[in-house]
C-alpha positions as CSV (number, residue, x, y, z in Angstrom):
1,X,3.8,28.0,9.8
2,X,6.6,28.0,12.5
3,X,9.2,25.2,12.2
4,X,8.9,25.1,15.8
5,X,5.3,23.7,16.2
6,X,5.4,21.8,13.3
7,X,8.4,19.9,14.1
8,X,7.3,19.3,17.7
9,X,3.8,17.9,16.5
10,X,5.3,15.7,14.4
11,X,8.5,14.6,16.1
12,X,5.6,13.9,19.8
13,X,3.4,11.7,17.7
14,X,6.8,9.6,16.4
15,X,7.8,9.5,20.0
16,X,4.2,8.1,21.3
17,X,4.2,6.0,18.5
18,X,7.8,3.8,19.2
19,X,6.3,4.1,23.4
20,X,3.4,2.3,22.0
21,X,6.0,-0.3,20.4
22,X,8.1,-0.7,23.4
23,X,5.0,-1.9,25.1
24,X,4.2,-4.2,22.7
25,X,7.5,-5.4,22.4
26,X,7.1,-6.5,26.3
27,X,4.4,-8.6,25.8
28,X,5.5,-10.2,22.2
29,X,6.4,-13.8,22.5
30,X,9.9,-15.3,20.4
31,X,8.0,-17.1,18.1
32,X,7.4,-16.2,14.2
33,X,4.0,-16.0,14.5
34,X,3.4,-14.0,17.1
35,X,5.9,-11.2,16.0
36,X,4.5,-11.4,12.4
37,X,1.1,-12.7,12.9
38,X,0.5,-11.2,16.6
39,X,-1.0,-15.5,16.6
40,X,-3.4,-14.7,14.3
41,X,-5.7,-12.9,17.7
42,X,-7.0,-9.8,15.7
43,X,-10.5,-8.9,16.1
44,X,-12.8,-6.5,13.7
45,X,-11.9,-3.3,14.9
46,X,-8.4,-3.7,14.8
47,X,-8.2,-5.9,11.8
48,X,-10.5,-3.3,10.0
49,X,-8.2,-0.1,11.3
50,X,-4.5,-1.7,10.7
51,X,-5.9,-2.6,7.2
52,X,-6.8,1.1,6.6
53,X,-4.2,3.0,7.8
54,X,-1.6,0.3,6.2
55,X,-3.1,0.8,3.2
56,X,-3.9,5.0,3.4
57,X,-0.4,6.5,3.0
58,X,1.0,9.3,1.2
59,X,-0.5,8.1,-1.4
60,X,-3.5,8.9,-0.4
61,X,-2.6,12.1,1.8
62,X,-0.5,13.7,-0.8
63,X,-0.9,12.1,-4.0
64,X,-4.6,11.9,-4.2
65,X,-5.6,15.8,-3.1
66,X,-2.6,16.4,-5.7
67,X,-4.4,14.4,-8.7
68,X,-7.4,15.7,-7.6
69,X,-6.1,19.3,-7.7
70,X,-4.1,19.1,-11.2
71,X,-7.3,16.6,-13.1
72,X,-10.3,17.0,-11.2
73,X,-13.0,15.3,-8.1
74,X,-13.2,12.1,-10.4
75,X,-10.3,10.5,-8.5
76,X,-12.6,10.0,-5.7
77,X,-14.6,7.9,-8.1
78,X,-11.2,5.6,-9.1
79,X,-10.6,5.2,-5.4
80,X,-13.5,6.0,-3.4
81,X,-15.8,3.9,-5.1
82,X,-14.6,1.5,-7.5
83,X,-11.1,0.5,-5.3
84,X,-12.8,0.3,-2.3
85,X,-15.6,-1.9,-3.6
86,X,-13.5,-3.7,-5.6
87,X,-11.1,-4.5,-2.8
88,X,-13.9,-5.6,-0.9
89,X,-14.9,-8.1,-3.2
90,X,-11.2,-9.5,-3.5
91,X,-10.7,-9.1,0.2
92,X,-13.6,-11.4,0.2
93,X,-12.5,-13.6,-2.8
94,X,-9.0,-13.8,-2.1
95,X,-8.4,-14.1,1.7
96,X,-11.3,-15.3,3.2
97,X,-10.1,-18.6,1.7
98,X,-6.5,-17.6,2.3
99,X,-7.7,-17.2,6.1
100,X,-9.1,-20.7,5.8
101,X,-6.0,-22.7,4.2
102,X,-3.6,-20.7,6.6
103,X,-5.7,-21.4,9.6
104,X,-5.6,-24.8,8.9
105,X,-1.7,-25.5,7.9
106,X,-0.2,-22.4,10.0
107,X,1.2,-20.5,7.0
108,X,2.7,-16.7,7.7
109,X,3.4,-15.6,3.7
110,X,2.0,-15.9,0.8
111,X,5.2,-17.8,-0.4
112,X,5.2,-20.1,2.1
113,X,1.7,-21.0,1.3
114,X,2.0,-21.0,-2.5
115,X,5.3,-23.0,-2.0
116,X,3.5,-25.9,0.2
117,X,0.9,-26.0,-2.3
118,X,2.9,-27.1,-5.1
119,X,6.1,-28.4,-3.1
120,X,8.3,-26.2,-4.6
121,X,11.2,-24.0,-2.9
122,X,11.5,-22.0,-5.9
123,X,8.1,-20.9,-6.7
124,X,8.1,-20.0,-3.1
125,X,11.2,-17.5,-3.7
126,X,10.0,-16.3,-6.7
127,X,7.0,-15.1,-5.1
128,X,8.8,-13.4,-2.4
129,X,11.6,-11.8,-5.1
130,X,8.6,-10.5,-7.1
131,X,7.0,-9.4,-3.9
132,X,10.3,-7.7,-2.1
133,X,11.1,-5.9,-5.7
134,X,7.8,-4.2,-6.1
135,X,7.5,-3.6,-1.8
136,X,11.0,-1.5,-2.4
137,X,9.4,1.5,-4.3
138,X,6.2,1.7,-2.0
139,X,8.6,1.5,0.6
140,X,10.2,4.4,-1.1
141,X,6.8,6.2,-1.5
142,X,6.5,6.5,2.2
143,X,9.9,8.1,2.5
144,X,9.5,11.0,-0.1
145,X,6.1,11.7,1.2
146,X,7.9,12.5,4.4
147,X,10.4,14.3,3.1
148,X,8.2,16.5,1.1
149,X,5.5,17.2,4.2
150,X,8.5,18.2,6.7
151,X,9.6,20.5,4.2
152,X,6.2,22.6,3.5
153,X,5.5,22.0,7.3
154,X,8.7,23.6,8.5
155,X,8.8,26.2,5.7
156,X,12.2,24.7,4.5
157,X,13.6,24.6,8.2
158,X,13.7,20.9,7.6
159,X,15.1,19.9,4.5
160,X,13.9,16.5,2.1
161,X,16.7,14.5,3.2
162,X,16.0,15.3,6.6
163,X,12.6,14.9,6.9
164,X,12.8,11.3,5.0
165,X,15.8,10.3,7.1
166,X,14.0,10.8,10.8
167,X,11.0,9.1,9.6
168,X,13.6,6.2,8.5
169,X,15.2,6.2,11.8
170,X,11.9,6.0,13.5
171,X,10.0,3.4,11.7
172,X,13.3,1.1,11.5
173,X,13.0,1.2,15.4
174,X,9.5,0.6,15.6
175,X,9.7,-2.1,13.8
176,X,12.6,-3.8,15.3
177,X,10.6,-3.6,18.5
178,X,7.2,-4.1,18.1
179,X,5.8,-6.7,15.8
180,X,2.6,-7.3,14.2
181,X,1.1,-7.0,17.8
182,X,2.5,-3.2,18.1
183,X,1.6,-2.4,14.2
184,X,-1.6,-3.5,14.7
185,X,-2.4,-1.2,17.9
186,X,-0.6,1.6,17.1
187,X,-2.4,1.6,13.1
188,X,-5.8,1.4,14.8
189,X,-4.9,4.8,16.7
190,X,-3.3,6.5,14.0
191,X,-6.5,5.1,11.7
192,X,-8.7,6.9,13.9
193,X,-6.3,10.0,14.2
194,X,-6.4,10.2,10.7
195,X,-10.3,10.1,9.8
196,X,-10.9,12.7,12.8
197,X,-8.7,15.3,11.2
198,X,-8.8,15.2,7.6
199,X,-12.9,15.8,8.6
200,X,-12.2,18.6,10.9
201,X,-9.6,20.1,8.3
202,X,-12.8,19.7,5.7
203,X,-14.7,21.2,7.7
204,X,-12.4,24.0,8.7
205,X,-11.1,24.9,5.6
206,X,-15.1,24.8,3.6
207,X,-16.3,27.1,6.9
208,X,-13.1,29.6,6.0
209,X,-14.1,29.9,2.4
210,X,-18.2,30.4,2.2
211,X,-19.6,26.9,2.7
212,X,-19.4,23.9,0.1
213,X,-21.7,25.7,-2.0
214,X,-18.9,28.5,-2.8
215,X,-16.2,26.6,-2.6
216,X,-18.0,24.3,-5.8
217,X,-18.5,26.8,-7.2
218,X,-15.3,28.9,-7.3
219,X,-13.7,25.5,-8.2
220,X,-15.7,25.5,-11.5
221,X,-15.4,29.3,-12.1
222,X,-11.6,28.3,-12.0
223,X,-12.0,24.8,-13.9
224,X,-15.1,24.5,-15.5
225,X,-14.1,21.0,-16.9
226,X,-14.2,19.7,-13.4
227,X,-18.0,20.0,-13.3
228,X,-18.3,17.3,-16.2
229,X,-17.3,13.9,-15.7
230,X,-14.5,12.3,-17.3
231,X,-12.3,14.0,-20.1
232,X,-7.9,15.0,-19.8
233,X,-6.4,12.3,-17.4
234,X,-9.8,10.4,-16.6
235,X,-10.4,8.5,-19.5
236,X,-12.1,4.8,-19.5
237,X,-8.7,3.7,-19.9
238,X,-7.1,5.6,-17.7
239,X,-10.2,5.0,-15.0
240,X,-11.0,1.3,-15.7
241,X,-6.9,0.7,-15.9
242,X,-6.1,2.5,-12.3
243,X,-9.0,0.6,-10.3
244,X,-8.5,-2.9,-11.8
245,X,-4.8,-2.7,-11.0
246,X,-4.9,-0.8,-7.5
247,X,-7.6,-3.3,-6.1
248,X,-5.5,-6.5,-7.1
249,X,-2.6,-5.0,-6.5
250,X,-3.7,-3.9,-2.9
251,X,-4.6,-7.7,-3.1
252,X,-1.3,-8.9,-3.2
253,X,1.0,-6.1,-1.1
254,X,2.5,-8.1,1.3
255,X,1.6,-6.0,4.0
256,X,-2.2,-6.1,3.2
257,X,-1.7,-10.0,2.0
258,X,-0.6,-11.0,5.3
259,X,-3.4,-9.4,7.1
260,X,-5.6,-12.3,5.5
261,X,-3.7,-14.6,7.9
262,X,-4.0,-12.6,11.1
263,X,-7.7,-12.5,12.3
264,X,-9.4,-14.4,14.7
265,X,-12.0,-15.9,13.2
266,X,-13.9,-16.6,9.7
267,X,-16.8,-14.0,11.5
268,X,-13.7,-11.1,12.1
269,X,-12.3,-10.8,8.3
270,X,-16.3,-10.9,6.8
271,X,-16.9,-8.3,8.9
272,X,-14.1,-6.2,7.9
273,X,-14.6,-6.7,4.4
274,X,-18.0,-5.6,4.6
275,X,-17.3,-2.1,6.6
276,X,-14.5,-1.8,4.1
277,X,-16.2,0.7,1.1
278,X,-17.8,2.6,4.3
279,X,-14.5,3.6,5.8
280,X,-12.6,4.4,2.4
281,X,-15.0,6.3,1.6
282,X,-15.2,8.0,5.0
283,X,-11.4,9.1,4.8
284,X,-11.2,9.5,0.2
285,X,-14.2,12.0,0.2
286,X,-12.7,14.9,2.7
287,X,-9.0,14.8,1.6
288,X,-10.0,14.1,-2.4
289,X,-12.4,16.6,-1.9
290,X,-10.4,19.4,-0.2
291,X,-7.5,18.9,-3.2
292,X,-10.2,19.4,-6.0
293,X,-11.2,22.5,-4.2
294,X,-8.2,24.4,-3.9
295,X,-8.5,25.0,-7.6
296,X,-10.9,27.6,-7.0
297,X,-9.1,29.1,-4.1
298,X,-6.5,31.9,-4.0
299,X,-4.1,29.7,-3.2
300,X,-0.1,29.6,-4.9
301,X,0.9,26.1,-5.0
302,X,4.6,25.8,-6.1
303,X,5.4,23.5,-8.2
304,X,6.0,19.6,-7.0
305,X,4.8,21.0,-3.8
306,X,1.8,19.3,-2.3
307,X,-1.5,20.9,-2.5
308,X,-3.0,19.8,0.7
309,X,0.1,21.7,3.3
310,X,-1.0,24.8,1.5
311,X,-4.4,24.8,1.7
312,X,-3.8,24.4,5.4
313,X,-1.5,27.0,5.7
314,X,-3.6,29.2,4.4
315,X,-7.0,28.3,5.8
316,X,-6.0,26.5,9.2
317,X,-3.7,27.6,12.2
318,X,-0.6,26.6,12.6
319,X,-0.9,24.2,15.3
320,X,-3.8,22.3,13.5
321,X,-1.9,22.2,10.4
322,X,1.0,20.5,11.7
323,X,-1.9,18.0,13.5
324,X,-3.0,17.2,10.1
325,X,0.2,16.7,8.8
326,X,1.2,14.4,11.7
327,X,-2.1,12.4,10.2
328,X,-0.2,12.2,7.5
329,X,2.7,11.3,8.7
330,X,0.9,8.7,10.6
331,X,-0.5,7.2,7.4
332,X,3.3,7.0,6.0
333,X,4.1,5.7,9.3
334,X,1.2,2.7,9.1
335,X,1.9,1.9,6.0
336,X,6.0,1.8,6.2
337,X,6.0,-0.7,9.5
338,X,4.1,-2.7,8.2
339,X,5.8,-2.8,5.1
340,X,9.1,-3.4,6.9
341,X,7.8,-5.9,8.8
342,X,6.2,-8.4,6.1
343,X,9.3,-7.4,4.4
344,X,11.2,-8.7,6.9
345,X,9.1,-12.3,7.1
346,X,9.5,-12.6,3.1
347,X,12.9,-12.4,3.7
348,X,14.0,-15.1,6.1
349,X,11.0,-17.4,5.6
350,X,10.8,-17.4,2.1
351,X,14.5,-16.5,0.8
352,X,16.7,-17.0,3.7
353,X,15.3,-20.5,5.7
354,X,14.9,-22.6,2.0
355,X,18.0,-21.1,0.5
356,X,20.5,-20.7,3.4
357,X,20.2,-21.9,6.6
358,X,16.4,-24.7,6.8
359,X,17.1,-25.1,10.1
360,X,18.1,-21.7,11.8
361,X,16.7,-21.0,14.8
362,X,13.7,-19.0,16.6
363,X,16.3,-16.4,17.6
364,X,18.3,-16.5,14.5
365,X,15.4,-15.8,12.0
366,X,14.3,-13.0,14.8
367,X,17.7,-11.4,14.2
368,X,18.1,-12.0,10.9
369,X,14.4,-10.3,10.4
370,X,15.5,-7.2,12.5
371,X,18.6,-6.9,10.1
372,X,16.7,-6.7,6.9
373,X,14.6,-4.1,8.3
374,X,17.4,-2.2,8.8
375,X,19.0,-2.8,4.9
376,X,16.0,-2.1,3.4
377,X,14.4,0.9,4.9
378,X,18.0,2.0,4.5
379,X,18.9,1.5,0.9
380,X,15.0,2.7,0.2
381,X,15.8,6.0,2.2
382,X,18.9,6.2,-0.1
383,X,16.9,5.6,-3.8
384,X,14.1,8.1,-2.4
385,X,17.1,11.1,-2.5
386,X,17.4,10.5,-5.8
387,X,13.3,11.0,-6.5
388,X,12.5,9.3,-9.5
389,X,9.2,10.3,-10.0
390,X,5.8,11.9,-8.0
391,X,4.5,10.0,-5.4
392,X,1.6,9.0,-8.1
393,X,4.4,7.5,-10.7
394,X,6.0,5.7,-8.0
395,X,2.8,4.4,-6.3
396,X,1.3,3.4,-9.3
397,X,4.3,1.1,-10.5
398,X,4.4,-0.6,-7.5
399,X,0.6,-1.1,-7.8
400,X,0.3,-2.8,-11.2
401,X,3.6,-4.9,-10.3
402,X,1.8,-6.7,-7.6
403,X,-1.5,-7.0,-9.5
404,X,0.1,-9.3,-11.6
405,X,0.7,-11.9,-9.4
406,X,-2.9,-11.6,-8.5
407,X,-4.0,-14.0,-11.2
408,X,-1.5,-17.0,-11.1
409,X,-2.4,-17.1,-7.3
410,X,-6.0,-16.5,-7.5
411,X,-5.3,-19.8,-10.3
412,X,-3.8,-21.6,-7.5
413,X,-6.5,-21.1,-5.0
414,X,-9.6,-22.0,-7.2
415,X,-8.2,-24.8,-9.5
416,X,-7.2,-27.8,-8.5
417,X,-5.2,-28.5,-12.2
418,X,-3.1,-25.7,-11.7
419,X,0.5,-26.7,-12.0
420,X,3.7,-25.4,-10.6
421,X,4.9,-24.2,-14.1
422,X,1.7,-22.8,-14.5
423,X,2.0,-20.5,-11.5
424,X,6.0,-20.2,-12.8
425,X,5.5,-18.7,-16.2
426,X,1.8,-17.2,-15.6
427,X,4.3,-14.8,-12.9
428,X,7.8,-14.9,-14.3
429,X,7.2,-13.9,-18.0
430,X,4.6,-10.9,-17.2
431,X,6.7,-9.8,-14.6
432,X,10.1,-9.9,-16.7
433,X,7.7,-7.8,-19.9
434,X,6.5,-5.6,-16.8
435,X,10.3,-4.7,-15.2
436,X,11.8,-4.0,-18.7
437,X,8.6,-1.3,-19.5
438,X,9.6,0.1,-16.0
439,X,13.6,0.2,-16.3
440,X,13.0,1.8,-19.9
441,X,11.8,5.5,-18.5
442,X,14.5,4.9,-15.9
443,X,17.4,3.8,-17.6
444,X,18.8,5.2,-20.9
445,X,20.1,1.7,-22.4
446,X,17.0,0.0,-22.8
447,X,14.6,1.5,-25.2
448,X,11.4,3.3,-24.6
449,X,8.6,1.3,-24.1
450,X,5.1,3.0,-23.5
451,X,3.6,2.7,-19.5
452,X,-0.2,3.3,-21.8
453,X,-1.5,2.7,-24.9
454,X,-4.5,4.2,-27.1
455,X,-7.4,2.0,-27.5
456,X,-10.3,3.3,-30.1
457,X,-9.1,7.3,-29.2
458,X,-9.9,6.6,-25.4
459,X,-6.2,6.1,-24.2
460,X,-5.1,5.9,-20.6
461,X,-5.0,2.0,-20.6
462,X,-2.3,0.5,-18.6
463,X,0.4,-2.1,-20.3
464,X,-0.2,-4.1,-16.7
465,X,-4.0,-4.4,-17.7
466,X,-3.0,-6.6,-21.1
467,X,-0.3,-8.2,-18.6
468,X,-2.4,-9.7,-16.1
469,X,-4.5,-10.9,-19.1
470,X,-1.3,-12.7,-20.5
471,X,-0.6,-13.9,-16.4
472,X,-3.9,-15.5,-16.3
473,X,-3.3,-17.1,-20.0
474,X,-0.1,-18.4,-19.1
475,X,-1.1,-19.7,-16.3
476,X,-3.9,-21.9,-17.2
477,X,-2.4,-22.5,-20.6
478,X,0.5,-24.2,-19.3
479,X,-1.4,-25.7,-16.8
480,X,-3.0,-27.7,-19.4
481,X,0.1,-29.0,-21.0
482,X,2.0,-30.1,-17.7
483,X,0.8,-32.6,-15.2
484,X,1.7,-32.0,-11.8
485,X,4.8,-32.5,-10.1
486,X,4.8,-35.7,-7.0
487,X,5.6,-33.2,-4.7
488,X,2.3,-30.9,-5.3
489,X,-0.8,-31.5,-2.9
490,X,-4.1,-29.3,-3.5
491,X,-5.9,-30.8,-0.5
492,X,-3.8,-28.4,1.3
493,X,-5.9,-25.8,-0.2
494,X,-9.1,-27.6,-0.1
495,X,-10.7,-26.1,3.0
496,X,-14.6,-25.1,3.3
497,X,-15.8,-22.2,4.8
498,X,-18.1,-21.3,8.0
């Protein structure tokens, strides 16, 4: 593939994108809910799309087909099926009656709400400190997925660095311009942009080789294991482990959290969590699908290359490579401003307003939220030079560290005796057990601890499974032991639905 065409493919769609932004940006209003909330206007179709192409990022693109090629088609079934089903259900259980209680008192973050709820400043920064901690890898994620798809689309032209630092540069101007408002358009069209190529690349790629029928079965004349389910990486643990701790931790990114604020109306978000499973499954079949058969195809991938660049290179032309790569690009793109931006409203709502300045004003914060975009995209651009893992490693740690605040909050929205050092130690004391297990394949001071443990010969199951178990136990247990502080009010969550 010519560096040329790829880099100009790629480099257009950024351009269009940040035009998008600057029109946005005109018709954003100064106020904190507009720029993070877009005034809570969205309807289904673009409440549906900047939910799925937030969500969908390299991850998906290169991660998944990646898994898929190395393990076998039974990743779809982790997160075609059970993630986007179970997802559903939370979307249902978790914000609808998040849309409900922040309809009603005007919240923007989950901090702010939680805070309110129990009239406590530090329960509201501990949320947003667990939530900015566990945003920083994913961040991260985005960033070496970039890196890595410049590189196999320019043929080395473009080196990692490179590639990771103009996608940086890009997003953190985005961001700083456009709002939720200019997110939310710009992820519908890159939504669509997405599922339209990764089906014509399918399609392309299945035509090249003989049909599905000889691509099947060339990928089991290759791997005959993949024609059986489970067995190597897909054990119950490993399977029952990885969808648990995606959907709830998908529950509780702060990019997908906020999203339960934004629609328009109770009719919107059922709606969009209803078409949910449909549209996952829409985008996770071709690309999934399309990794599982390259194992059959006479294909060299390198290795830590990405699976799906080569198959395209090989099967596809150039120019429709580098379009599916921009789709790519456009689902790290989705997924990094909005990460920026609820980022950024974590920061000076939650941390900044409470801790440093209560009474700073509507231009202040505005400023001050357009500065932490720029720190934090920038020191995740410099931890993603060092790459401390594959994009599945680092996705999946950020994953089961947000999962476990899933139960303390879903606690907080259900029962009315849940106290404030209930939700304290239910998502302190997992989280602290959580961040050492983490830092111990990292750094070499603190002893090994195992990421999985054997259970009856299965194996595969996650240490942040048994932690949410111990969140939800601590934080009904010590609910039971303290009463609740003066300052907590649960009427503010006691809303009904339409």
């Amino acid at each position: 593939m010519t560096a040329g065409i790829g880099l100009t493919v790629v480099v257009g769609y950024l351009v269009t994108a940040l035009a998008i932004g600057l029109v946005a940006y005109r018709l954003t209003e100064s106020t904190a809910e507009d720029y993070y909330l877009a005034n809570r206007s969205i309807g289904t179709l673009v409440l549906l799309f900047t939910t799925f192409a937030t969500l969908l990022s390299a991850f998906t693109f290169f991660g998944g087909p990646n898994l898929a090629y190395a393990a076998g088609p039974e990743w779809l079934i982790v997160m075609g099926t059970l993630d986007g089903v179970l997802f559903a259900v939370l979307w249902y259980v978790v914000g609808y009656k998040q849309w409900l209680i922040g309809e009603r008192n005007g919240y923007v973050t989950l901090g702010e709400m939680l805070g309110d709820r129990f009239g406590s400043r530090g329960l509201r920064g501990l949320v947003a400190g667990v939530s900015l901690l566990w945003l920083f890898p994913y961040v991260m994620l985005q960033q070496m997925g970039a890196g890595e798809a410049l590189v196999g689309l320019t043929g080395g032209a473009v080196p990692y660095w490179g590639g990771a630092a103009l996608v940086t540069a890009f997003m953190i101007a985005y961001v700083t311009l456009a709002g939720m408002r200019g997110v939310a358009w710009t992820d519908t069209i890159q939504g669509l942009f997405m599922l339209s190529v990764v089906w014509v690349a399918a399609a392309w790629v299945v035509s090249a080789v003989g049909g599905v029928g000889a691509a099947t079965e060339s990928m089991l004349a290759a791997r005959p294991k993949f024609g059986s389910f489970g067995g190597g990486t897909y054990t119950p643990g490993f399977i029952v482990s990885t969808a648990i701790t995606i959907a709830f931790g998908v529950t509780m990114f702060p990019q997908i959290n906020q999203r339960f604020f934004v629609a328009d109306s109770g009719a919107v978000l059922k709606r969009s969590f209803a078409l949910w499973p449909v549209l996952v499954l829409l985008l996770f079949f071709p690309a999934f699908m399309l990794g599982a058969w390259a194992a059959g195809m006479p294909i060299d991938v390198p290795e830590g290359s990405n699976v799906l660049p080569v198959v395209l290179a090989e099967y596809t032309p150039t120019w429709f490579a580098a379009l599916v790569i921009a789709g790519a690009m456009a689902a790290m793109m989705s997924s990094s401003d909005s990460m920026l931006l609820s980022g950024s409203s974590y920061f000076t709502r939650d941390l900044y307003r409470p801790f440093v300045d209560a009474g700073v004003s509507t231009d202040g914060e505005a400023l001050l939220g357009r500065i932490g975009v720029v720190l934090f995209a920038g020191l995740a651009f410099l931890a993603s030079l060092l790459r401390p893992g594959t994009l599945i490693e680092v996705g999946d740690t950020a994953f089961s560290g947000f999962a476990l605040l899933a139960p303390p909050v879903i606690c907080a929205l259900y029962r009315d005796r849940t106290t404030r050092d209930g939700m304290a130690v239910g998502i302190a004391v997992p989280q602290v057990a959580y961040l050492l297990v983490v830092l111990s394949s990292v750094l070499p001071l603190v002893p090994t601890l195992p990421r999985t443990v054997s259970v009856a010969g299965s194996g595969g199951w996650d240490v942040a499974l048994g932690l949410m178990v111990l969140s939800l136990a601590l934080t009904v247990g010590v609910s039971r032991v303290t009463a609740p502080t003066a300052e907590s009010d649960a009427s503010r969550f006691a809303v009904a639905g339409d």
